[in-house]
C-alpha positions in Angstrom: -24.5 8.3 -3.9 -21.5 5.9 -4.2 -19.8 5.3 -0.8 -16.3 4.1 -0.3 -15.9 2.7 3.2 -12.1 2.1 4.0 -10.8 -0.1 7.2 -7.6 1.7 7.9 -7.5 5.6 6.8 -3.4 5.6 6.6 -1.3 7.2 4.1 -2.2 5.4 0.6 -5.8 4.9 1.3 -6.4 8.3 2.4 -4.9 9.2 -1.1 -7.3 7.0 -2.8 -10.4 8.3 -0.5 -9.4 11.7 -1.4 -9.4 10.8 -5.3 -12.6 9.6 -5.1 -14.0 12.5 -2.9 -12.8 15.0 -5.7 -14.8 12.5 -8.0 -18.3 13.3 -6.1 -18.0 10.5 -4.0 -18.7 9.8 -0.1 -15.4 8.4 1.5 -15.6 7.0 5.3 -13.3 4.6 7.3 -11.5 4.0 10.3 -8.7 5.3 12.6 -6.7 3.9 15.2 -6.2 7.4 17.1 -8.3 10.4 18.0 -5.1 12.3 16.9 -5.8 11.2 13.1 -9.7 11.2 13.4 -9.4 14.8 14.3 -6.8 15.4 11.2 -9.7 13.2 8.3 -12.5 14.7 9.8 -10.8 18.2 9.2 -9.6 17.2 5.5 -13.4 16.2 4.9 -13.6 12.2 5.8 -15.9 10.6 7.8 -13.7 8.6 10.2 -14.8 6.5 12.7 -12.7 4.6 15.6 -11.5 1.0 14.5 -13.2 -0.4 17.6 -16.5 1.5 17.4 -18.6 -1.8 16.3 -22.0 0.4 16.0 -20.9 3.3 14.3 -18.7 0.8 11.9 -22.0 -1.1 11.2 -24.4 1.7 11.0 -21.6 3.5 8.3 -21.7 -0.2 6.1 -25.2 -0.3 5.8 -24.9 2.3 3.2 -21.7 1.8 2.0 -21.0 1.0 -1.8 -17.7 -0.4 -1.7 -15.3 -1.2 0.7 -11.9 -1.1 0.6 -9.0 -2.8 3.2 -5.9 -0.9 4.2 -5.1 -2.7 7.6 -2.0 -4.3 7.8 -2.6 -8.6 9.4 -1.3 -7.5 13.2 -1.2 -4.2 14.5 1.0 -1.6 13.0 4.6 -0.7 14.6 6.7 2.6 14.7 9.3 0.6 12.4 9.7 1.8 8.8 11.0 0.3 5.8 13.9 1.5 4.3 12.0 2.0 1.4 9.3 3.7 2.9 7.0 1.4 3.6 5.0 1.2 6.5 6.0 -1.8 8.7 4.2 -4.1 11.0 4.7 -4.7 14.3 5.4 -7.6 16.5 2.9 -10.4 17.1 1.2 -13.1 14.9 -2.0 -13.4 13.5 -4.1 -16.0 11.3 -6.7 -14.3 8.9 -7.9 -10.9 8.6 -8.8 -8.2 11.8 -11.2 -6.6 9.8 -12.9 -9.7 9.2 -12.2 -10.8 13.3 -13.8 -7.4 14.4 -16.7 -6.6 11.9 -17.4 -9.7 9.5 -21.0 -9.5 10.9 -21.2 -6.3 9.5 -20.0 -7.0 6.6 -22.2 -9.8 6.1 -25.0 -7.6 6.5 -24.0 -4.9 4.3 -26.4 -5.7 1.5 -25.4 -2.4 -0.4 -22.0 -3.1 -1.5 -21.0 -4.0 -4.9 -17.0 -4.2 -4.4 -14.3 -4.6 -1.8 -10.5 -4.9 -2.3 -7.6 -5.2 -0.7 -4.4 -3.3 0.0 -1.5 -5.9 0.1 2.1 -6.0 -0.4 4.4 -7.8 -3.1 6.4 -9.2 -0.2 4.1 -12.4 -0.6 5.7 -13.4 -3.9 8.9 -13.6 -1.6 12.5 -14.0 -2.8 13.0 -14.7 -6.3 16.6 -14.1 -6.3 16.4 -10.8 -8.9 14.0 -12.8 -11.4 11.0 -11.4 -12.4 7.4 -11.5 -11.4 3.7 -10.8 -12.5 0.3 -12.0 -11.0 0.7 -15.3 -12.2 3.8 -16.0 -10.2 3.6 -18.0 -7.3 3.1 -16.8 -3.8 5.4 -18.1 -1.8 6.2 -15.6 1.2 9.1 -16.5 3.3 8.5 -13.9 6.2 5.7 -13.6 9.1 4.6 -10.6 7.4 4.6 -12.4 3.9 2.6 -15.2 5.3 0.2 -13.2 7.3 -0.6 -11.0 4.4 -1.4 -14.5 2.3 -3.5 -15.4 4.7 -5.6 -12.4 5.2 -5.6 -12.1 1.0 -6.8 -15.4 1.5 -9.8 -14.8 3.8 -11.0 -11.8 1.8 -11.2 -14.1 -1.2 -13.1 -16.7 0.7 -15.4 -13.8 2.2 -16.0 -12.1 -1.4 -17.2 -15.4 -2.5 -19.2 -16.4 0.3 -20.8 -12.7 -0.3 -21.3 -12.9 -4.3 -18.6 -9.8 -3.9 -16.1 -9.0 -7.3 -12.9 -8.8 -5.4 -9.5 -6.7 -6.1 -6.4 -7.1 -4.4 -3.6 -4.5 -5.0 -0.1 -6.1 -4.1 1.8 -2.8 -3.7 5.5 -2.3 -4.0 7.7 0.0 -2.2 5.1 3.0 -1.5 6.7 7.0 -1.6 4.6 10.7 -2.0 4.7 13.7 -0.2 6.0 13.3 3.4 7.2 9.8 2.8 10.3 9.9 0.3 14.1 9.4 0.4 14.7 13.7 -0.2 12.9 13.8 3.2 15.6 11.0 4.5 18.5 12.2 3.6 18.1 15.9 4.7 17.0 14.7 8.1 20.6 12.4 7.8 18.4 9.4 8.4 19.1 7.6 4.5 21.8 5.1 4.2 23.4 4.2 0.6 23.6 0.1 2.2 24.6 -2.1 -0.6 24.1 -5.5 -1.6 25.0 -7.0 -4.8 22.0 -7.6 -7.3 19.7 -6.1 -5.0 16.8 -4.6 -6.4 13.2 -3.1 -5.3 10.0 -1.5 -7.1 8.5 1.4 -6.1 4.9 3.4 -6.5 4.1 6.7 -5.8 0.9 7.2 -4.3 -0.7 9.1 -6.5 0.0 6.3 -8.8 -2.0 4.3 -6.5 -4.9 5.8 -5.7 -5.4 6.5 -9.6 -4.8 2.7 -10.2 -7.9 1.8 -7.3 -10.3 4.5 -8.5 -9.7 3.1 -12.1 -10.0 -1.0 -10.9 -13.5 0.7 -8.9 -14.8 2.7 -11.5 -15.0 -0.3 -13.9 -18.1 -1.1 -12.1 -17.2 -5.1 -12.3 -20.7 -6.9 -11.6 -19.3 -10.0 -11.8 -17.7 -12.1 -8.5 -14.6 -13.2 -8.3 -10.7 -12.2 -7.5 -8.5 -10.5 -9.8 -5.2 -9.4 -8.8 -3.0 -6.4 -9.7 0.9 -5.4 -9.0 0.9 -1.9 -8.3 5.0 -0.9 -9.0 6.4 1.2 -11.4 8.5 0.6 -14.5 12.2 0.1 -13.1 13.4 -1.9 -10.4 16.5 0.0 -9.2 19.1 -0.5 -6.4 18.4 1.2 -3.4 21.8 2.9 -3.2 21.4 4.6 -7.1 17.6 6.0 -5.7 19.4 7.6 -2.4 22.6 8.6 -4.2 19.4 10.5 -6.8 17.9 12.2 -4.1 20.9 13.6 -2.8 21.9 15.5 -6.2 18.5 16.5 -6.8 18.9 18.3 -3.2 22.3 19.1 -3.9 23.9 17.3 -0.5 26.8 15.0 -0.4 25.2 11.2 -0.8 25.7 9.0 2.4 28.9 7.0 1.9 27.8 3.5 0.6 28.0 1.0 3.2 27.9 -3.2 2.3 24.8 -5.4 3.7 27.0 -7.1 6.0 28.5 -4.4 7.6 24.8 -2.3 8.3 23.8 -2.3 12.1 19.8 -2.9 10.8 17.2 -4.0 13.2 16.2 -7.6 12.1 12.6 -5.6 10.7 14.8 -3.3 8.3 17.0 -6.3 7.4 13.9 -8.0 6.6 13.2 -6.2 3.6 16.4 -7.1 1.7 15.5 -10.6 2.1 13.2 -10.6 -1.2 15.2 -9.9 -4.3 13.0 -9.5 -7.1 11.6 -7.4 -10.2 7.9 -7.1 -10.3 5.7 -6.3 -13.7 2.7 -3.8 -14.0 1.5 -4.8 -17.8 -1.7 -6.0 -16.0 -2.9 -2.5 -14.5 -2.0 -0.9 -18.4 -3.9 -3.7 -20.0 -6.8 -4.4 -18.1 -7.5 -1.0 -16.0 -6.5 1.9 -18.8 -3.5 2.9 -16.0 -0.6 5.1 -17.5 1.8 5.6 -14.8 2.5 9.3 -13.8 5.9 8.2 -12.3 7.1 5.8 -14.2 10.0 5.3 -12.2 11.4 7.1 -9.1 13.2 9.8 -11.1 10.1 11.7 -12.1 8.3 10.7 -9.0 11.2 12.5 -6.4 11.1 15.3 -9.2 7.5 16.2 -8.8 8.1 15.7 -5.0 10.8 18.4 -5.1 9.0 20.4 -8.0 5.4 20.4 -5.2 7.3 21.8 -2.4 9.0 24.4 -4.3 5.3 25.3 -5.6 4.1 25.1 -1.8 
């Protein structure tokens, strides 16, 4: 039986363990709290504690593929104002999946494939231009750089191993729970504005379809490929707010300019890389036709799902 072993069982990797679990598949991973190993193992997973070296080793000796959804230093209560999970403080060189288990993973003769969950943030700011998978990385954040680094010590692992790696750079991530419709009715979204600012966003289910299609490919072959996972339309951030807020039928937060916004320097962070990203790769080479092509259809369904529910 195909296994997918995933270090770090969070929000879009849980989405792509479940696609693959409807798919026949045996899905396993890690947690960081009993709290959420209670809530997997209830949904079906197999989770395991981060830090349980034996049952982490015993679970890759059958394991199929592998796939990577922790963050370079240990995750923070801070979120994006797009949504995104954000890290927390500290620095660290490398990978910690590779710190804490690369022995196991060097003896984890099954597997075929591994990839990598990372972020567009490395590409950082590119003033509003436009970028694919050839574009340069050149992260000017901690969190850009770290994320570099750790892309870079999966690559050097994969080759070491003989391994066909994947790394998904991921833009702005929404889906059920995690979405500006639940932001503004809690009164927590802010219209902030700065000119010529732009961001891509993904739904999850738009990811995990785009990782099951890279892993069912089957690739044999070593080697790195890498994919930009965003949808079709870079947009303001004010315009997707201001969209939500009809759709619910609220009065939109008044706008309010960059320079005036009392953000913590983490949420200021993220408007620091201006830039559009391109998806022709994941259409081209992986068969992927977006669900939500932009964040119009994607809040839609969202609002569409809980009327259902």
């Amino acid at each position: 039986m195909n296994h997918l072993f995933i270090f770090g069982l969070g929000f879009s990797a849980s989405a792509i363990g479940a696609a693959l679990r409807r798919d026949g598949w045996q899905v396993s991973g890690t947690v960081r709290s009993s709290a959420k190993f209670d809530a997997l193992k209830a949904q079906g997973f197999a989770p395991l504690l981060f830090g349980d070296a034996g049952g982490v080793r015993r679970a890759l000796d059958g394991a199929t593929h592998c796939l990577v959804s922790v963050p370079p230093r240990e995750p923070g209560p801070v979120s994006s104002p797009l949504g995104v999970a954000a890290s927390g403080s500290g620095r660290e060189t490398g990978d910690p999946v590779l710190a804490a288990h690369g022995p196991a993973l060097r003896a984890a003769s099954s597997l075929r494939w591994a990839g990598y969950l990372s972020t567009i943030g490395v590409y950082g700011d590119l003033q509003g231009a436009w970028a694919d998978e050839e574009t340069a990385a050149e992260p000017e954040t901690e969190r850009g750089v770290a994320r570099l680094e750790a892309e870079a010590a999966w690559t050097a692992f994969c080759r070491e191993r003989g391994l066909p790696l994947d790394i998904f750079r991921l833009a702005g991530i929404y889906g059920p729970g995690r979405n500006p419709l639940d932001r503004v009715r809690r009164g927590e979204a802010h219209r902030i504005v700065k000119p010529g600012q732009v961001f891509n966003r993904i739904h999850v289910d738009d990811i995990a379809r785009t990782v099951a299609a890279a892993i069912f490919q089957e690739r044999l072959e070593p080697g790195t490929r890498l994919f930009n996972l965003a949808d079709d339309e870079p947009a303001p951030p004010q315009d997707v707010i201001l969209y939500a807020a009809e759709l619910i039928g609220v009065p939109p937060p008044p706008e309010l300019q960059f320079e005036e916004a009392a953000l913590s320097p983490m949420a200021r962070s993220f408007y620091a890389g201006n830039k559009r990203l391109r998806n022709a790769k994941i259409k081209r080479e992986l068969g992927v036709a977006l669900k939500y092509p932009t964040y119009r259809e994607g809040l839609r369904a969202l609002l569409d799902g809980e009327a259902f529910r």
